[in-house]
C-alpha positions in Angstrom: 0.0 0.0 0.0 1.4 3.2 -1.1 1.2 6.2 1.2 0.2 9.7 -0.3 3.9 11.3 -0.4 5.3 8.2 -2.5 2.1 8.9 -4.7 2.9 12.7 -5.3 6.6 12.0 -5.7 5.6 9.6 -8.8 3.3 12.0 -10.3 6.1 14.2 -10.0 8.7 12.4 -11.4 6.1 11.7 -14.6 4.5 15.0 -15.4 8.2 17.1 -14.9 9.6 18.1 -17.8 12.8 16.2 -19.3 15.8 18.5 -18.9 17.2 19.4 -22.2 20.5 17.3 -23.3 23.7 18.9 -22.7 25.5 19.8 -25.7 29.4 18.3 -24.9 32.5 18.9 -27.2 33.0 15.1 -28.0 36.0 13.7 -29.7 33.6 12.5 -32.3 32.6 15.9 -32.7 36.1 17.4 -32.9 37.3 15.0 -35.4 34.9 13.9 -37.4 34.4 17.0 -40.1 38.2 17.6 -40.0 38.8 13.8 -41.0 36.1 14.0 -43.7 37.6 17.1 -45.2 40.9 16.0 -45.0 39.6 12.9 -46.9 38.1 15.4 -49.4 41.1 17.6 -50.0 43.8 14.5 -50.3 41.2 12.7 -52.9 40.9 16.0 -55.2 44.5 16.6 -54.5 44.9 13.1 -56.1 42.3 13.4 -58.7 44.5 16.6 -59.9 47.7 14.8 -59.8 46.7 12.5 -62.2 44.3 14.2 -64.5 45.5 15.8 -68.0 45.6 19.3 -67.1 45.7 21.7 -70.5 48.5 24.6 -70.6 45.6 27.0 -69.8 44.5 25.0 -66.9 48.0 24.9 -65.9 48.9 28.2 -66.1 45.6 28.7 -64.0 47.1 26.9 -61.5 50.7 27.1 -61.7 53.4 29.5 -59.5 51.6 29.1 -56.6 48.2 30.9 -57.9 46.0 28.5 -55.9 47.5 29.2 -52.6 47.9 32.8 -52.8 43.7 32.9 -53.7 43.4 30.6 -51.1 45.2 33.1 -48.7 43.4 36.1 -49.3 40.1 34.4 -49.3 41.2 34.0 -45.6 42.8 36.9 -45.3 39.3 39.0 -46.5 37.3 36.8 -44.2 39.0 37.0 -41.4 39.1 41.5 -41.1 35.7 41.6 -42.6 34.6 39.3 -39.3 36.6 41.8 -37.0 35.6 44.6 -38.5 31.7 43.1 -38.2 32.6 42.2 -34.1 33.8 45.9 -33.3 30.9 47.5 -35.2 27.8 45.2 -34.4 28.1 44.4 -31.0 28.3 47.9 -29.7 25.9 49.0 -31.5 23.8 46.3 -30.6 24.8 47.6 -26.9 23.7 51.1 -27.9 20.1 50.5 -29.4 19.1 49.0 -26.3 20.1 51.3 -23.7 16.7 53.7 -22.8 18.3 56.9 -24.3 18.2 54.7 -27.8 15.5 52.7 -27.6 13.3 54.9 -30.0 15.7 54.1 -32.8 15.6 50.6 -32.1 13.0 49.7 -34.0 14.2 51.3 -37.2 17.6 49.8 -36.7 16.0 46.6 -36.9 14.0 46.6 -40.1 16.8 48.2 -41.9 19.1 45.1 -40.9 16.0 43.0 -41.7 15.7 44.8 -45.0 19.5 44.8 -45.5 19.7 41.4 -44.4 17.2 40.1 -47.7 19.6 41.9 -50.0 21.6 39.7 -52.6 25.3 40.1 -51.4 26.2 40.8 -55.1 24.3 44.4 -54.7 26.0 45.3 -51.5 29.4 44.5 -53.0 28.0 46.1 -55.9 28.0 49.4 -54.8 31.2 50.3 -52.8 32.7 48.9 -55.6 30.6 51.8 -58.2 32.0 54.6 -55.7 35.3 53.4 -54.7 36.1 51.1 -57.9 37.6 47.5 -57.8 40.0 46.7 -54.9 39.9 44.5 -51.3 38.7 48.1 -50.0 35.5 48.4 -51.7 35.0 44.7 -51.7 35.4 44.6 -47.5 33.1 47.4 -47.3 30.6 45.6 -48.9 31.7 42.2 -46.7 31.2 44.3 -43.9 28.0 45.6 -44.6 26.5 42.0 -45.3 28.0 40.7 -42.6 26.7 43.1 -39.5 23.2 42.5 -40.1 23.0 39.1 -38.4 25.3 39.9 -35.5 23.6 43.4 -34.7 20.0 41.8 -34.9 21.4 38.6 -32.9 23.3 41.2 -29.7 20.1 43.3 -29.7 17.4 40.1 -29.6 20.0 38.3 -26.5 20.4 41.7 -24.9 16.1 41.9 -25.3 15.6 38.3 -24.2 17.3 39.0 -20.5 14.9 38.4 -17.3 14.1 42.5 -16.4 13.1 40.9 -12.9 16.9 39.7 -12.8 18.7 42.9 -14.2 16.4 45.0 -11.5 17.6 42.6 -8.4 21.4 43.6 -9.8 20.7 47.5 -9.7 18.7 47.2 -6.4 21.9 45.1 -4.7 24.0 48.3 -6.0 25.2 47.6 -9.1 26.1 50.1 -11.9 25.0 49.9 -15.4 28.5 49.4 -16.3 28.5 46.2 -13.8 25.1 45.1 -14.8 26.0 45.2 -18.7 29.2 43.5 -18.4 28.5 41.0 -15.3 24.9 40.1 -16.2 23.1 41.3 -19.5 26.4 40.4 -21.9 27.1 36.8 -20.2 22.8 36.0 -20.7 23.2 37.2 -23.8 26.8 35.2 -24.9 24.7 32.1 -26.9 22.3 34.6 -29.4 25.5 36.8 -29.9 27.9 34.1 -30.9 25.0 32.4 -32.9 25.3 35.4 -34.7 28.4 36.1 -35.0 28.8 31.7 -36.2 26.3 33.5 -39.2 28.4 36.2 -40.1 31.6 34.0 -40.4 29.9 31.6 -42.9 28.3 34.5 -44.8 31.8 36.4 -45.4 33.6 33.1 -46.6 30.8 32.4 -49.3 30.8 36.4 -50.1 34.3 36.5 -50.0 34.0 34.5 -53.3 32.4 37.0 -54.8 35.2 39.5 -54.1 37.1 38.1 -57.4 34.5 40.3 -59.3 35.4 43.5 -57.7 38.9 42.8 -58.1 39.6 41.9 -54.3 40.6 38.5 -55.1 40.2 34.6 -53.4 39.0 31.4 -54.4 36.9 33.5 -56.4 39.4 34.0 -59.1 39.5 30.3 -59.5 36.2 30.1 -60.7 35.7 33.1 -62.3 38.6 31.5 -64.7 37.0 28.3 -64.8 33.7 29.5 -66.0 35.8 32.3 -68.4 38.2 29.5 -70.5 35.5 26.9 -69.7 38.1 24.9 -67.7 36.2 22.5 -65.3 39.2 21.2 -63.4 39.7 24.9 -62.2 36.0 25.9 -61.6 36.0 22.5 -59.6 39.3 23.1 -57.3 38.0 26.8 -57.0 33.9 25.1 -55.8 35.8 22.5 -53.0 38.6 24.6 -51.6 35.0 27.4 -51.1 33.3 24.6 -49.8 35.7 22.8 -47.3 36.8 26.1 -46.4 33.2 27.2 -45.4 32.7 23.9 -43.7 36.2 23.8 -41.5 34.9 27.8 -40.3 31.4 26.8 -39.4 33.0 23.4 -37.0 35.4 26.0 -35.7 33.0 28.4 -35.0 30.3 26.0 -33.4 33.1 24.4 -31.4 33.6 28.1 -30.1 30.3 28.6 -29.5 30.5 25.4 -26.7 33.5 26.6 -25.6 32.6 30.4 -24.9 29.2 29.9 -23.3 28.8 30.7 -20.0 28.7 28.1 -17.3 25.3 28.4 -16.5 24.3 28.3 -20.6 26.5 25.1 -20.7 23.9 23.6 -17.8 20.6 24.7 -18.7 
């Protein structure tokens, strides 16, 4: 016979909610991408060593061509991405504070606007005013780029408990402490969510950047499609694609790494 206190701790234990799984940084999920595209690169690295490559195709790809485009493809990615963090995230800051808060709402449906854009128009037009170049080509980057992490810092810094961020003040804290102690840490998983966005969208709009003369895999396929040369459109389409890949595992392994303690548990 069952007393009444074992009965309400077994309707307890079926009606409460399952906690959510934890996400962990297995080893499976550190190695497994790298390994596949690893695996990829070695078996197109064969494919090209044995394949009858055509003096244009070879010139395409000779004195070192492939890793120099390779390089600045990195190289634009990775100061269009710091350029986006220094500019989005405090403005994001800035739109939610109460002196701003007016201008919030048009902030965001520009970005929303903005963010429906095809990237070839807003690498388009720097390129019209400034002319071809990696200047005009990261200003456009940049401008892509923003949108998600902006909209992302402003939604986490707007999702925060106000009946949490009130107990800080109340316990004496200043808005300096309870923007950098409580608001940005609640905030950490929507900001680097965005901020996982804006590194994927710069890699694939980086490839654009060949047609505004700033270079990266870009050229590659630009010649491909221009002398009809499939082995170089092909290198140019994998070396994008593995590349996009290898920054999206790198930034979601970030993404577990940087969350708060609390984020990690919940």
């Amino acid at each position: 016979m069952t007393t009444p206190k074992l009965e309400e701790q077994k309707e307890t234990e079926v009606t409460a909610p399952p906690s959510p799984p934890q996400r962990r940084v297995t080893w499976q999920r550190v190695t497994l991408l790298p390994l596949a595209l690893v695996a990829v690169l070695l078996t197109a690295r064969q494919w090209f060593r044995h394949a009858h490559l055509d003096p244009v195709t070879e010139s395409a790809l000779a004195r070192g061509q492939v890793t120099k485009a390779l390089w600045r493809h990195v190289e634009l990615t990775a100061i269009s991405t710091f350029c986006v963090l220094i500019i989005a995230i405090p403005l994001g800051i800035l739109l939610t504070r109460r002196s701003f808060r007016k201008v919030t709402p048009v902030a965001m449906a520009i970005a929303d606007m903005g963010r429906a854009a095809p990237a070839i128009g807003l690498l388009a037009l720097p390129v019209i005013w400034l002319g071809t170049g990696r200047k005009a080509v990261l200003i456009g980057m940049i401008a892509f780029a923003v949108l998600p992490v902006l909209s992302h810092t402003v939604k986490g810094l707007r999702a925060n408990d106000p009946t949490l961020l009130e107990a800080a003040r109340d316990i004496g804290m200043s808005p300096l402490g309870v923007l950098t102690r409580m608001e940005l840490p609640l905030a950490v998983p929507l900001i680097l969510a965005g901020v996982r966005t804006a590194l994927v969208l710069n890699v694939g709009t980086a490839t654009l950047a060949a047609f505004g003369g700033g270079g990266g895999l870009g050229v590659l396929i630009r010649t491909g499609i221009a002398h009809q040369r499939t082995q170089v459109l092909l290198l140019g389409a994998i070396l994008t694609i593995a590349l996009a890949l290898l920054v999206d595992w790198l930034a979601s392994l970030g993404e577990l790494l940087l969350r708060p303690r609390f984020a990690k548990r919940a």
